[in-house]
N, C-alpha and C positions, 0 to 999 in steps of 0.2 A: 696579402689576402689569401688566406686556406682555400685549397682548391675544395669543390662542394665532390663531398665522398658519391654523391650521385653520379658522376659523370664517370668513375672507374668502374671497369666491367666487374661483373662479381666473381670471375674465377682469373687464375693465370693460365697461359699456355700448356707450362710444366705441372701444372694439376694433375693428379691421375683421372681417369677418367670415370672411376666411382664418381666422382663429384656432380655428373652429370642425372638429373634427372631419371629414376626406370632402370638404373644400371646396378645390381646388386652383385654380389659377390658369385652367383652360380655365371652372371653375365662379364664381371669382368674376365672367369676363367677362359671365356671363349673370343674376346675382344685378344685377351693375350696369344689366342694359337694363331692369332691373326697377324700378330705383332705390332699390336695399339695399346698403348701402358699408356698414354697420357691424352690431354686433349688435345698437342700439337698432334701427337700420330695419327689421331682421329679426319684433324683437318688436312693431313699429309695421306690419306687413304685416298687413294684418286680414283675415280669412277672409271670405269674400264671400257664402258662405254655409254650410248645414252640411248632414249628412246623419244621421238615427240609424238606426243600427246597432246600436244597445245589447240589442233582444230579440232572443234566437236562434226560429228556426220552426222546427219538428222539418222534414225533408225530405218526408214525405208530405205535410206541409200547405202546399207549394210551388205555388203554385196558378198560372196560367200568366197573365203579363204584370203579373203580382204583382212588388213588389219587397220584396224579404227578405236575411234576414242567417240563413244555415246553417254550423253544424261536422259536422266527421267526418273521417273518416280517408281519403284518398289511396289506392283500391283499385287502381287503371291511369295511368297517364301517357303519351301519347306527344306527338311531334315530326313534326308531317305539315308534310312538304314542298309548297306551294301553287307555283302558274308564276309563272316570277321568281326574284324573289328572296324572294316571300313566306314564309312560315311562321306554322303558328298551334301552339300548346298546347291538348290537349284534356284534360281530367283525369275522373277518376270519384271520384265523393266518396260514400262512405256513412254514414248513422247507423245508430241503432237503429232507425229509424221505415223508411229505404230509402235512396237511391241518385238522384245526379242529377249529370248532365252539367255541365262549364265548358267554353269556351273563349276561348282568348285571343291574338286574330289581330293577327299580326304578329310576337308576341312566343314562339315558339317553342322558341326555347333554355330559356324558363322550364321548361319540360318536362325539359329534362336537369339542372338548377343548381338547381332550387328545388322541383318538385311533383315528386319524386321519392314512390314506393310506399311506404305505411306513414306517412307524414307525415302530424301532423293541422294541421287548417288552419280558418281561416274566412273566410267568403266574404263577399258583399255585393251584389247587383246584382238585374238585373230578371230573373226567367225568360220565356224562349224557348226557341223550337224548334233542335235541332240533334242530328238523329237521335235525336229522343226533347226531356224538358224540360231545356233547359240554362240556363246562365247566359253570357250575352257580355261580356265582359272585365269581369268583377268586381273592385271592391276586395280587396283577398287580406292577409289576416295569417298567418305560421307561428307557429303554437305551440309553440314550442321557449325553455324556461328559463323568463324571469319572465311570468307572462302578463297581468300588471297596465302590463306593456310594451307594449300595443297602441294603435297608432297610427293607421291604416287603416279597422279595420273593427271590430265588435263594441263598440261605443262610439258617440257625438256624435261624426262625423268633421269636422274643417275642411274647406273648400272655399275654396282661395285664386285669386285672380285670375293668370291664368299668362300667360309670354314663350314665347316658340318656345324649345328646350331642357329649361326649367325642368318638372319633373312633381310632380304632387299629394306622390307618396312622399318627394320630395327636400327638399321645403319641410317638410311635418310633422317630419320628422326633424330637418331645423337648427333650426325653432323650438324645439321638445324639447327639441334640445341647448342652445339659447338661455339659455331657461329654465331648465335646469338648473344653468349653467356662473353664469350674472349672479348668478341667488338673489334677492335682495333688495336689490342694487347699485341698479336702474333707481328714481331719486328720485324723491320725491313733488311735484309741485311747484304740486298744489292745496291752499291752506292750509285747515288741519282745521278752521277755521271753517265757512269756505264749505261743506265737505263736507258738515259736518254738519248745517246747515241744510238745504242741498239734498238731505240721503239718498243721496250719493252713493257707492259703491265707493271702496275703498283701490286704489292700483296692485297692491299686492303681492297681493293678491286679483284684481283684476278681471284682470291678464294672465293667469296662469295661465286662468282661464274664458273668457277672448274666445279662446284658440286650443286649450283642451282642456276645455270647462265638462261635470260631472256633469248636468247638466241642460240643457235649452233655456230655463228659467226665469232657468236663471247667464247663459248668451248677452244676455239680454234687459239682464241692471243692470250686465254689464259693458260692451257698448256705449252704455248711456247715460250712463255716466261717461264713455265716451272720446271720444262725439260732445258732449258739453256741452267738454268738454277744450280738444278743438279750435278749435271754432268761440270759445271764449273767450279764446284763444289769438290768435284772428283779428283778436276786435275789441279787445282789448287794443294788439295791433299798429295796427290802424287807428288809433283813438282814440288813441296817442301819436305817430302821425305826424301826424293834425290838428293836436295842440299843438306840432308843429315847426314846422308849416306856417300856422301864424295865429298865431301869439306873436307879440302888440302888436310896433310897430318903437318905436322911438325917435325923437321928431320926424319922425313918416310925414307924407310930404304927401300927405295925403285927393286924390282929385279932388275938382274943381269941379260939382256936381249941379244947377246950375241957374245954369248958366254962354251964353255967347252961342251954340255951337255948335249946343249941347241943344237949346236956345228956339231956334232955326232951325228943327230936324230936326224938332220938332213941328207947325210951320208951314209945312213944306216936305211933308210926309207926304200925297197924294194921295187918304188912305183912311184910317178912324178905324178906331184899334186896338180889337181884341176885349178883354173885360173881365178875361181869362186873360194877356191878353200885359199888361195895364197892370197887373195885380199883381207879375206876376214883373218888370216893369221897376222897380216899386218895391224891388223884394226886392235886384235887383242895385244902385239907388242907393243905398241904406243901408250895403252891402256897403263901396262904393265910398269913402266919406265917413268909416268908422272907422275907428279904430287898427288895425286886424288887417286884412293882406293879404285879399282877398274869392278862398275857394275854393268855386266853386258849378257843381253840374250842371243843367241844363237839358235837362228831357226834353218832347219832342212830336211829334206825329203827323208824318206826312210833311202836309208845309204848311199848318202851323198857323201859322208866321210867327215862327222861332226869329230869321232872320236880321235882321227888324226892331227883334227884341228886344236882339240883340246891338251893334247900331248905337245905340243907345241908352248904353251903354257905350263906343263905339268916342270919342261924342262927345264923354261926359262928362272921358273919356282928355285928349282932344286938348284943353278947356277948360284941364287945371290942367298942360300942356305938355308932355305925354308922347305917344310912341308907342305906338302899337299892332301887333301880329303875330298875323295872320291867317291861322292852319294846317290845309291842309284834304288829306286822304289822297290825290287825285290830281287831274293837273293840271285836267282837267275839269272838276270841280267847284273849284279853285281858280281857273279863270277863268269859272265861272259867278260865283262871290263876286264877280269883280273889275269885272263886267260891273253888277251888282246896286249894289255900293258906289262905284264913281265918278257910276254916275246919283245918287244921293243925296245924297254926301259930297262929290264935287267942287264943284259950288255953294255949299256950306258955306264953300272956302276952303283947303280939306284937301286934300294931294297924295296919292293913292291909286298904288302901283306893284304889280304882279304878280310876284314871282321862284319862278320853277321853272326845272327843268335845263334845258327849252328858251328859255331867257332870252337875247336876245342881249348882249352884253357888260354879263355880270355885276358885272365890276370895277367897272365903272362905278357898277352899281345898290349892290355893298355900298358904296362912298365915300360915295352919297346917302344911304344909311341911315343909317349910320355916322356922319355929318356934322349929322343932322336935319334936312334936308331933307325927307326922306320923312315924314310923318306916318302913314302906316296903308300897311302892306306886307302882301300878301295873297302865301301860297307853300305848298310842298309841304313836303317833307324837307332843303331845300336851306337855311331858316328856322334851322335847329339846328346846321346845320353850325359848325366851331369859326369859321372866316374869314368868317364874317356876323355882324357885330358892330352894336349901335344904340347913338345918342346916349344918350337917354333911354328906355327901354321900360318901361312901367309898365302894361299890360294886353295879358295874352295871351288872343287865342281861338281855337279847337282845337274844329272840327267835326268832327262823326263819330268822336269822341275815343276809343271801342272800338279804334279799329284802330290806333293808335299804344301803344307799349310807356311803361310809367312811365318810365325813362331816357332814350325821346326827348322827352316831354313835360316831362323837369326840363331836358332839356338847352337849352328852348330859354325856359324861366321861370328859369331860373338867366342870364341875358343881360341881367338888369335888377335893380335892386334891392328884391328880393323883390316882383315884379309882381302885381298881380292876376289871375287863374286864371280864364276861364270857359269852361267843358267844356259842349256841344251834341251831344245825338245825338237823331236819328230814328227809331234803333230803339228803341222804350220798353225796362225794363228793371223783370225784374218785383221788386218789395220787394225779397224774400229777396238776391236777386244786387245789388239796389244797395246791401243793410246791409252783406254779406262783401264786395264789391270797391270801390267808390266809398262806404263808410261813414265819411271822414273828410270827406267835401263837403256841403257845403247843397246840399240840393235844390229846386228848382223846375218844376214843371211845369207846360205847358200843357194845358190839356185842352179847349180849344173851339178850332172852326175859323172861319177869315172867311167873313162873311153869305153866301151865296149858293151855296157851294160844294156839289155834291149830293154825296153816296155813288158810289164805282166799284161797278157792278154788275159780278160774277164770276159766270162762269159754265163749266163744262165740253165741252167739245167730242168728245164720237164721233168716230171717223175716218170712218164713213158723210155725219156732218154737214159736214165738214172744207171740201168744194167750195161746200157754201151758205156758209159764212163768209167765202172767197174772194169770191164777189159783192157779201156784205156790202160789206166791204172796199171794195170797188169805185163801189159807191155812195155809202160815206160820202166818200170820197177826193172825187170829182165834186159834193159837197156843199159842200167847201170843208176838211175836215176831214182831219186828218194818221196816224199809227200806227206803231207801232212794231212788229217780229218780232223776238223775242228767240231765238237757239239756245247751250246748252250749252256750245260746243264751235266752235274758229276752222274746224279743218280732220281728216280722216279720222282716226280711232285704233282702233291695234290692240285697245287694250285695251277701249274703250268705244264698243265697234260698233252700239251700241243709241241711239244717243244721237246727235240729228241735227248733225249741223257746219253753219257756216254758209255757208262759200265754197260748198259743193256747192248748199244751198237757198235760198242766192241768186239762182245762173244758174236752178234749174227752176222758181222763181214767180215772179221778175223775167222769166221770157221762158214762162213757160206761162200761168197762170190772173190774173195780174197786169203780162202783157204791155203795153206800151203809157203804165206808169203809173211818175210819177218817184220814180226811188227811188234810196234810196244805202246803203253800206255802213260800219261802223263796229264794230274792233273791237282789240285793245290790243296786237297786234304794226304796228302801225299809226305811222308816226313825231308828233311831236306836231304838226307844221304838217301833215299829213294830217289829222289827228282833228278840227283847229279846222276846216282847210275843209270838212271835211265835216256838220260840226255848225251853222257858218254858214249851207248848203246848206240843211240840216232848218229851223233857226229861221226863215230867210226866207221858207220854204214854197217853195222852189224843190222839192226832191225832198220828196214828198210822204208815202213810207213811207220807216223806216230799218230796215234790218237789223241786229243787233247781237248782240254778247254781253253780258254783266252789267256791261260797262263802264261802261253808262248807268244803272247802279244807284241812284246816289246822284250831284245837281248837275245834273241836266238840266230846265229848266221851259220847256216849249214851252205856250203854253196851247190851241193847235190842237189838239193831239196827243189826241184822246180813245179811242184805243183801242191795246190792248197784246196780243200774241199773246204766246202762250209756249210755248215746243217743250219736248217733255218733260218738265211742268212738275212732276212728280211725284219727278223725279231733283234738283230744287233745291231747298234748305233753308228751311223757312217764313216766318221772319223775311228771306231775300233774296225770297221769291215778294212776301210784303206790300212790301216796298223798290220792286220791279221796277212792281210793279201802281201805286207812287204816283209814276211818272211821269206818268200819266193821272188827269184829274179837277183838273186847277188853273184851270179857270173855271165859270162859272155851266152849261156843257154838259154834257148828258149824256155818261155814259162808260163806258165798258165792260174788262175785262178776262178774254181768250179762252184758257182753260190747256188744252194740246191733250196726247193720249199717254196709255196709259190706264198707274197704277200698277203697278208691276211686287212689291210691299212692300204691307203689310197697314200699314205707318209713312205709306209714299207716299202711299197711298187718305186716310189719318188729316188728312195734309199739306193733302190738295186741299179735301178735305169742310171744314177751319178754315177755311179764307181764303173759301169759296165764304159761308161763315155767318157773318162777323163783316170788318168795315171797323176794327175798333177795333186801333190796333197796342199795344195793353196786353194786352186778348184775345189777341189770337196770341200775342205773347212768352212770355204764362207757357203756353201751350199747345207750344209751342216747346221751353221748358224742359221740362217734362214727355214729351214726344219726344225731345230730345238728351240732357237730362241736366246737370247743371251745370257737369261737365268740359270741356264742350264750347261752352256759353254764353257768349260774349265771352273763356273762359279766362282763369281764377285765375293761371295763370300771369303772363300778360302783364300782371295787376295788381301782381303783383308779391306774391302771397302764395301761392306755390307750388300745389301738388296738394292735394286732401281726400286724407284716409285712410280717412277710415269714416264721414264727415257725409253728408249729401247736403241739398243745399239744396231741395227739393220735399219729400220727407218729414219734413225736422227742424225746418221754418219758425218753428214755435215755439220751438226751442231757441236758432234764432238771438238772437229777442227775448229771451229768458231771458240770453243770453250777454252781451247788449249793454247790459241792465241794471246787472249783478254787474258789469262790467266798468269802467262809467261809477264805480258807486258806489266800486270796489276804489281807481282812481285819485285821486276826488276825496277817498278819506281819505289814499292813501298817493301821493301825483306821483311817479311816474317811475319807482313802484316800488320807491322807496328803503327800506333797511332789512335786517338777517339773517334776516328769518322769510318775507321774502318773495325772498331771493336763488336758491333753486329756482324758481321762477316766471319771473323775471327770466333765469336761466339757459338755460330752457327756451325764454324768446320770442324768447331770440339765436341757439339751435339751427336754430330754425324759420326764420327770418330768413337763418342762412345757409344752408339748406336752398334756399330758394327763392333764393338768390341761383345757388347750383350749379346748380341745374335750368333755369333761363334767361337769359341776356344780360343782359335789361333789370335785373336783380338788381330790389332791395327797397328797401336802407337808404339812399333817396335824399332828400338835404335841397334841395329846392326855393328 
């Protein structure tokens, strides 16, 4: 028997979302800056938060700066003209109980089109004053026909996350119709095992309740289905690109771990490694020596000694005759690498080269790479290009590996066959963000520094105190000791006239309160043979203070340098303040770090008070997170696993663990996801996948 075409919804999930009722083409442009192309997006747009609405207050019991939800009937309406082009609707609403003022500025016409006299309606918002107790632009429903239709107000309202254009009304309503139009279309694609174990919601239950729940009880089990959802979604995705990305090779040539170069660099090492760097050196030669390509993060402080750690590797490389690609985000600090690695490596016997754009005849340098000659090339973004080609490249390393996208980092491990991966950062990286973005990598961490090293002392600066620091300054310089002045900002701006530039506060402490004393500038409109002389300049101790921007964020180690000013330190993001501050403190000296400008942000104040209380950059980072947010933390995107929807990685930390479990065990019964009962699941992780591939460049589905 034909199933009766009645019973199938009229749209599909994957519809765009033109399809829907009221939505034309000026609307879908603004649905798109949203990132809603379909009417699955639509019902994946999760309400950010809610409001209830659902008890009505009689109007005398409207009590002032109270917020409530009133009915009644539409006794006056008008349309008051404001200067301009303003306009507001002011309405009179009565019940049985009495009579209360709305108004709704801006919005005027409402008064001719919709609060017309006699109409009954209900309200929502906070009372205030406005010639007597009013309400200021309330949520508004008419009561006209089915009144179980209410959308707005008198109910658990949604509150969704909004683009310029887009309003509260317009979104409740396409969901609605969403909902209405799909049905029961939108698949399940958590298998009812799992479900059931974990107590989790059904889709066809939990959507209707995440964007219109009878309760705030429903709000609660239907987000925890859709945040477990997700984030299992995530590591599902992670976890099967690790087994892309470490599947045994086939007659893999292991390096050589304890080959001549190795046993050199141990011998050659001036200073005996900390008892953190000799674990994780183990941890990468183990790596190094098995069948499975070695994909591993290494996290630590600013100089704790990643880059010795990484030489260790570089040599092991070079033992079993392979090169190495040394990628570092700007040239700076790829010629601080290059400066670091030829004192070491060249003695070994190893030809060390630098290529970045200001490289002179490159042609040259790609033939030597190319040829093998080069054994260990240190460079920028010029490394990945398609016309930089290597003999042999069999270990890639990639400092500061946040700031490169997954598709530059395959492009330039995709240049060898199947190379070993070692990813270095210095901005620690708190759990939660390294299970969702770097969960297919081994980790390693340092967590002790070299003997001697003290604590930067941080401290705040008064603008009353600002001219005693100047002296300071003055005297530590006369001491024999170097500094840095960090500003915001190259040169004047319209927009951020609060925030010092530096060319202007160059000339007035270079020639006022720090007259007389050698100093230079440096900052990244700057051509790159300026940047080096000037950085030359600094490290010789010829100019003795440097002015700068954030350029010198990351790759600069002067051991002189023990003290760090910072203009407006309150306007820069805390994980760059701790970055900025470990330019200073790289010897057994005392050292200081000066944040000047008082907060302008109750966030900003939050910013200074962390770094002032804690040296640990594991501390900051997850305090960091908790300030920015996860969206914003190194960005999901540029990992290549799109936007959250509804997770948030500081309040669901657990769920990630919970995710990461079910996830591990789901694969290790079923690889690859094979099978009909798990082809919704499977579905849904290719959804997602090209999700995050539309949303940014570097895409996702990258085989290394």
């Amino acid at each position: 028997m034909p199933e009766d075409p009645t019973d199938s919804p009229p749209f599909r999930p994957e519809d765009p979302v033109d399809r829907l009722p009221g939505i034309g083409p000026k609307r879908v442009s603004l649905l798109e800056a949203a990132g809603l192309r379909t009417i699955y997006d639509l019902l994946h747009y999760f309400p950010r938060d809610y409001r209830d609405y659902a008890s009505i207050t009689p109007i005398a019991n409207a009590a002032q700066d109270a917020t409530v939800t009133v009915r009644g009937v539409i006794t006056a309406s008008r349309n008051i003209r404001l200067r301009g082009r303003q306009s507001l609707a002011h309405i009179t609403l009565r019940d049985q109980t009495g009579s209360l003022g709305a108004t709704f500025f801006g919005r005027g016409f409402l008064a001719d089109t919709v609060f017309r006299k006699g109409t009954e309606v209900i309200l929502s918002g906070k009372v205030g004053n406005f010639k007597g107790p009013c309400l200021s632009n309330p949520e508004y429903e008419v009561l006209v026909g089915d009144e179980e239709d209410r959308l707005n107000t008198g109910r658990i309202v949604p509150v969704y996350p909004l683009v310029e254009g887009l309003t509260q009304r317009m979104l409740r309503r396409w969901v609605r119709d969403a909902l209405d139009s799909v049905g029961t279309a939108v698949p399940e694609c958590l298998p009812a095992t799992l479900r059931k174990r974990l107590g989790l919601t059904g889709i066809a239950q939990a959507l209707p309740a995440a964007h219109f729940p009878n309760s705030l009880e429903d709000t609660v089990s239907a987000r925890r289905r859709f945040v477990f959802e997700e984030l299992f979604l995530i590591q599902l995705e992670v976890l099967l690109r690790r087994e892309r990305l470490t599947t045994a090779v086939p007659d893999r040539a292991g390096h050589v771990v304890n080959g001549p170069h190795l046993r050199a660099l141990d011998c050659l090492l001036a200073f005996p490694l900390t008892g953190a760097q000799e674990r994780v050196i183990s941890e990468i030669l183990r790596d190094l020596s098995g069948p499975r390509p070695m994909l591993r993060l290494v996290q630590g402080d600013v100089g704790c000694g990643k880059t010795v750690v990484a030489l260790h590797a570089v040599a092991a490389a070079a033992d079993g005759g392979f090169q190495t690609a040394f990628m570092a985000p700007t040239e700076i600090l790829a010629e601080q690498h290059a400066l670091v690695l030829r004192g070491i490596l060249e003695p070994l016997g190893l030809r060390v080269e630098t290529f970045t754009r200001s490289t002179p005849e490159p042609a040259k340098l790609r033939r030597r790479i190319s040829s093998g000659e080069t054994d260990v090339v240190i460079g920028t973004h010029t490394l990945f290009q398609e016309k930089t080609r290597f003999h042999r490249l069999g270990l890639v390393v990639i400092d500061e590996q946040h700031r490169f996208g997954v598709l530059q980092r395959a492009l330039l491990a995709a240049k060898g066959p199947r190379p070993d991966l070692l990813q270095m950062s210095a901005t620690p990286i708190p759990r939660t963000i390294a299970l969702t973005l770097y969960g297919e990598m081994d980790l390693s961490i340092i967590d002790e520094m070299p003997p001697g090293r003290l604590p930067v002392k941080t401290r705040r600066v008064p603008a009353a105190k600002v001219p005693d620091l100047y002296r300071y300054l003055r005297e530590q310089i006369e001491l024999g000791f170097q500094a840095y002045i960090v500003c915001p900002l190259v040169d004047e701006s319209e927009t951020k006239t609060a925030l010092t530039p530096l060319l202007r506060h160059f000339e007035e402490i270079s020639t006022g309160p720090l007259a007389g004393v050698p100093v230079a500038m440096l900052h990244g409109r700057m051509d790159p043979a300026e940047k080096e002389a000037v950085m030359a300049r600094f490290k010789s101790g010829e100019a003795r203070i440097l002015f700068s921007t954030t350029v010198i964020e990351v790759g600069v180690d002067v051991a002189k340098a023990t003290i760090m000013v910072i203009e407006n330190a309150a306007d820069f993001g805390l994980t760059q303040l701790h970055q900025l501050r470990g330019r200073v403190g790289r010897s057994a000296d005392a050292s200081f770090c000066f944040l000047l400008g008082e907060p302008r942000t109750p966030d900003g104040k939050r910013r200074l008070d962390a770094l002032c209380a804690s040296n640990s950059g594991f501390d900051i980072a997850e305090e960091d997170l908790k300030l920015r947010g996860p969206g914003e933390f190194h960005g999901l995107r540029q990992a290549g696993l799109g936007d959250l929807r509804i997770a948030d990685l500081v309040r669901d930390a657990r769920v990630i663990d919970l995710a990461r479990r079910e996830a591990q065990a789901l694969l290790e019964k079923h690889p690859g996801l094979k099978g009909r009962t798990l082809a919704p699941l499977a579905k849904a992780l290719a959804q997602r996948r090209a999700e995050a591939e539309n949303s940014h460049a570097d895409g996702l589905d990258v085989t290394l």
